[in-house]
N, C-alpha and C positions, 0 to 999 in steps of 0.2 A: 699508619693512617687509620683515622675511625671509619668504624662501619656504622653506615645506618640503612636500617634493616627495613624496606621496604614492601616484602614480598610474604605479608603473615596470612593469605589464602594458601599460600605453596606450604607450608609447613610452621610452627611458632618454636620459640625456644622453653623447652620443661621448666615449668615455674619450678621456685625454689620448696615450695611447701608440695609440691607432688613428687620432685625427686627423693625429699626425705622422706617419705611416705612409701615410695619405693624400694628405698635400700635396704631393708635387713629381710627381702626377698628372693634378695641377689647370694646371699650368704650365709646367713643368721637360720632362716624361717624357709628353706630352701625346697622345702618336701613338695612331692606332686599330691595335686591334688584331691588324686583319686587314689591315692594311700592308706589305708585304715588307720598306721599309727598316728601319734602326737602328732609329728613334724609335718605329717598329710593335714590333720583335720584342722592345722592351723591353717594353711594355705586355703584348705576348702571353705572357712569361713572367711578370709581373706576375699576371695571371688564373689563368695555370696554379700558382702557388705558393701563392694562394688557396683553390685549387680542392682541393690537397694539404691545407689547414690544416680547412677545413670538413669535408672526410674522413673526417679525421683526429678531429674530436671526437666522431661518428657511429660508425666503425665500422668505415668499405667505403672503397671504391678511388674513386680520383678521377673516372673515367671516369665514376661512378654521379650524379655531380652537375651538376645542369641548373641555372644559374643562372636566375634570374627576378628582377622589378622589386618586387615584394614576396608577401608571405604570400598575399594573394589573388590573385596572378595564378597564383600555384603551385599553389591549393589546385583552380584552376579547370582549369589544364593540366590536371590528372587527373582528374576529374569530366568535361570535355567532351574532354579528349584520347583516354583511353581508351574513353568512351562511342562513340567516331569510328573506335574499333577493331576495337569488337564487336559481334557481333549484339546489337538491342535485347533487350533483358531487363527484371530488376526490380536495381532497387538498394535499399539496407537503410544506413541513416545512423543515428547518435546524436541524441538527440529533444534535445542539448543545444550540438548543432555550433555553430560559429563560424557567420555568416551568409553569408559566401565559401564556403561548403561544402556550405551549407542554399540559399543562394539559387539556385545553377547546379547543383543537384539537382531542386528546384523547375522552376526553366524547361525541362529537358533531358524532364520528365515532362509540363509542361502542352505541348510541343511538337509531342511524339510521341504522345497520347494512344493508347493499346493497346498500343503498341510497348515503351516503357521507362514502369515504374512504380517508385514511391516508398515505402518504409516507415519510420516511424522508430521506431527499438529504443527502449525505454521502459525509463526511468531510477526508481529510487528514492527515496523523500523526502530522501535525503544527495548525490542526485545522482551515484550510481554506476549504470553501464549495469548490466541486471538482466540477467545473464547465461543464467539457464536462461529467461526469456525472448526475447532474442535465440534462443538455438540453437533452442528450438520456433519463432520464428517464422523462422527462414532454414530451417528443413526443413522448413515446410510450405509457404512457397513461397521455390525454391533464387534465391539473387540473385549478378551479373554483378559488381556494384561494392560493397563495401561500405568504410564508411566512419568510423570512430571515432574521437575524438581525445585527443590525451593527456592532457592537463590543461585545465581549463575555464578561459578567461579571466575571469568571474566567478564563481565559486565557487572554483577552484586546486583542485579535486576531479581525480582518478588517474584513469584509467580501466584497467581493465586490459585493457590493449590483447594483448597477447601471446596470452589465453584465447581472446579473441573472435577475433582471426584465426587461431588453429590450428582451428577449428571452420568458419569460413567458406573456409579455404584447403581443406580437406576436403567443401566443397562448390562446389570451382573457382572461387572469384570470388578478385576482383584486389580486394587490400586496402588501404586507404591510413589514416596516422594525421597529423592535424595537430597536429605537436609542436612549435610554435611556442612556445608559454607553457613547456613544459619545461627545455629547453634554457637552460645556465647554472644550473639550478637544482635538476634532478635529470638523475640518470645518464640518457643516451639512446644507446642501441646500437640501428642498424638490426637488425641479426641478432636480437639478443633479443627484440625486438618482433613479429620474424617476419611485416613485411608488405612489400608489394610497393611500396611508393611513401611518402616521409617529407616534410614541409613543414617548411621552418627560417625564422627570419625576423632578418636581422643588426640592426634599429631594439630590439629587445627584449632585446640582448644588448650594451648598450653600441655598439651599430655605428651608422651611417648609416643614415638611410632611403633606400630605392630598390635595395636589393637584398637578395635570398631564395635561396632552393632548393627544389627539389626534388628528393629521393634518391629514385633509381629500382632495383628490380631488373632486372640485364640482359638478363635475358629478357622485360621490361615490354613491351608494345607501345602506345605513344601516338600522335598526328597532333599534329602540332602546333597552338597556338592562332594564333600569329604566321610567315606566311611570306614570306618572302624570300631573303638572304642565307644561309641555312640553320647561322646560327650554334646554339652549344651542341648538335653531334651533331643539327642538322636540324630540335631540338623548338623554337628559342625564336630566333627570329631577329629582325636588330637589332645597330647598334653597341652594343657591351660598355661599359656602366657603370664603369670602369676603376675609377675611384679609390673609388666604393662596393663594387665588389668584394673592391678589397684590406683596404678596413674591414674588410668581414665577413671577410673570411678572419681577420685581425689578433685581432679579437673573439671568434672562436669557439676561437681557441688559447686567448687569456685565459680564457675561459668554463671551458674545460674543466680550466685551470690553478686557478682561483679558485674554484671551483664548492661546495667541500668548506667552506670558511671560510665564502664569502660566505653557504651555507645555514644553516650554524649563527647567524650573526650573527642574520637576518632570523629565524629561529626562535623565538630568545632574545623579537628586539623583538614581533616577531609573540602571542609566549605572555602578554607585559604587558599589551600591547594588550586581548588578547582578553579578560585578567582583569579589566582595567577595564570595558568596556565592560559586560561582564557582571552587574558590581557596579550598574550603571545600569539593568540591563533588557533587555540587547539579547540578539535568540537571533540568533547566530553560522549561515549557513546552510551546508551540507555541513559539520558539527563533529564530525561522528561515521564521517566518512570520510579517507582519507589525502588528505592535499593538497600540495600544495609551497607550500614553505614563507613562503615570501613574502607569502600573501593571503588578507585576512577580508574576506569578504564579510558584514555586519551590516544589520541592521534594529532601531530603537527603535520599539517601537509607537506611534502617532498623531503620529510626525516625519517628515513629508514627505521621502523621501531627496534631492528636488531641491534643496529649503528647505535642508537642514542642509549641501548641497555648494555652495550658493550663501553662505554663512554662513560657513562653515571656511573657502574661498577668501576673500571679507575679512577673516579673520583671519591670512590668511598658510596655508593649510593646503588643498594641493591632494590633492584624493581626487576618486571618478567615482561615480556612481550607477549603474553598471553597465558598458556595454562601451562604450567610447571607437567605436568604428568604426558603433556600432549609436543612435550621442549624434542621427542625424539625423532619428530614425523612434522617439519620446520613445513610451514607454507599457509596459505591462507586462514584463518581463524573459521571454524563451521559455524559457530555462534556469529560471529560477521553476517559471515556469508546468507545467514539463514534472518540476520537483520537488512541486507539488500543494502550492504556499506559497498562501496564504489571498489575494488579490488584495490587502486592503487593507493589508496587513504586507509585500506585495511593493514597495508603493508607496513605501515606508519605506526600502528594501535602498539600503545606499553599499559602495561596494568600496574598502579599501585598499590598495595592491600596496607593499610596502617594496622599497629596493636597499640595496645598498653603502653608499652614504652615507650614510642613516639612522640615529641616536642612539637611543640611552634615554631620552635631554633631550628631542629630539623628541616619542618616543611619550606622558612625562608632559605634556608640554606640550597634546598634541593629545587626551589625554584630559581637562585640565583646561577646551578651550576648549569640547570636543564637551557636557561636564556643565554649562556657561554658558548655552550655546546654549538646549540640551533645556529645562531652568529656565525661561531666559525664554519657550522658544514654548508651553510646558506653561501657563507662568503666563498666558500671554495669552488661551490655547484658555479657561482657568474662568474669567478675567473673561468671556470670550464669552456665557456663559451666564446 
């Protein structure tokens, strides 16, 4: 049976031109980095041409980039790195974070109790941070960290990140955005965004898993989470991941080569998509705010979202019921929940994330089996009665 691969928020498959780009890492060019000889100082500029390519789709200078082992080891450098920098405080997070974001926010507060406190800025039923509430509530009480992200993994909802940290930089905190879901798929300039620290992730962009970033401003001050060797400038130490590194560098030039085309495509399929479904019933969540482009998050009332994703995958059609990283700890969506969606229409929510390789053939396809499905568990629920 085909597969058709619906879930490119949760992970993409390694383009062909980053794996070959890869391989003679693996075996050939195998040396650590931190080697003096030959087989070393090829590796070492192997990292550093990466480190130019990742840069380079962001914005800033190379030196600004910390490699890491993925999105949450990076989102947590900054959360516990800087928390390790500054007097405690309060920090101020999006009620719709990532759980690498939300979680070691979470413990950094139940830790220190009096010391560092927690707030989460409170989002809108489309799942946009509510902005004049953020700014009332960071000036009634001023926070150290804040923290926003750029596009929701399950919703694909924008945030505007730019506003929220020109108003929190104006009340001295150190501001971070995980723009991991963006990346490839809307423009990302550190500078425009105007924060202090950026989260990239190369498995979400055609790369490898096992390697990330984080974009720093120079004047950042972090401790590190891992010491040792005091590799990447002191913060992240550890032999250098070589051959995921040079992925994501390889990835993130495509990204930002591809980025224009690949968006319209996933737009196009994205826009059929959603008219389908809607033709069925389903309310589309965050559809009344800017999303990137790649992902509907839907609900069909009284269809289980686990039910109909256990259903599409036997029929060849992988999609998630919400966040791929958060599949271990099953129950309400926080992102829902923090949009004030009804619990039992949350229960119902599936996320589709489109790539590159996604059809028109696909989306009729995956609309024809989703209206099979619905039918039959519709018709099963009234014989119940």
């Amino acid at each position: 049976m085909k597969l058709n691969y619906f879930d490119h928020n949760a992970t993409t498959r390694v383009d062909d031109v980053v794996m070959e780009a890869m391989l003679p890492y693996f075996q050939h060019e195998y040396g650590n980095a931190s080697s003096r000889h030959a087989l070393g100082t090829v590796a070492r500029r192997a990292i550093d041409k990466a480190r130019e390519q990742v840069a380079a789709a962001v914005g800033v200078q190379p030196v600004q980039v910390i490699f890491a082992s993925g999105g949450s080891e990076a989102n947590n450098l900054f959360i516990r790195g800087a928390a390790d920098s500054l007097q405690p405080g309060h920090m101020a997070i999006s009620a719709v974070e990532h759980p690498c974001v939300l979680k070691p926010a979470q413990a950094l507060a139940q830790r220190s109790v009096g010391r560092w406190t927690l707030q989460r800025l409170a989002v809108n039923q489309r799942g946009q941070t509510d902005l004049a509430a953020a700014r009332e509530a960071m000036s009634t009480k001023k926070p150290v960290l804040v923290s926003v992200m750029l596009a929701n993994n399950e919703t694909g909802v924008i945030q505007d990140v730019a506003a929220i940290a020109d108003f929190a930089r104006s009340q001295e905190a150190y501001v971070h955005t995980d723009a991991v879901q963006g990346l490839g798929k809307i423009t990302v300039d550190f500078a425009a965004l105007n924060v202090h620290a950026m989260t990239l992730s190369s498995h979400k962009i055609y790369g490898p898993k096992g390697a990330a970033a984080l974009i720093v401003d120079k004047r950042l001050l972090l401790k590190p989470l891992i010491y040792g060797g005091g590799h990447e400038n002191g913060l992240r130490s550890g032999t250098e991941n070589v051959p995921a590194i040079v992925g994501f560098g390889v990835a993130c030039e495509l990204a930002k080569a591809r980025m224009l085309d690949t968006a319209q495509h996933v737009a196009r399929l994205r826009d059929t998509l959603e008219q389908g479904l809607i033709r069925m019933g389903a309310e589309i969540f965050g559809a009344g705010a800017e999303r990137i482009p790649n992902t509907t998050y839907f609900a069909l009332p009284d269809v289980e979202g686990d039910t109909l994703v256990v259903k599409l995958d036997k029929m060849g059609f992988a999609v998630a019921s919400g966040a791929a990283c958060s599949s271990v700890n099953p129950g309400q969506s926080h992102v829902l929940e923090a949009m004030q969606v009804d619990p039992l229409l949350a229960r119902c929510a599936v996320r589709v994330s489109l790539g590159r390789s996604n059809t028109q053939a696909q989306i009729e396809e995956f609309l024809a089996a989703t209206q099979k499905i619905v039918e039959a568990l519709r018709s099963m629920s009234s014989l119940s009665f």
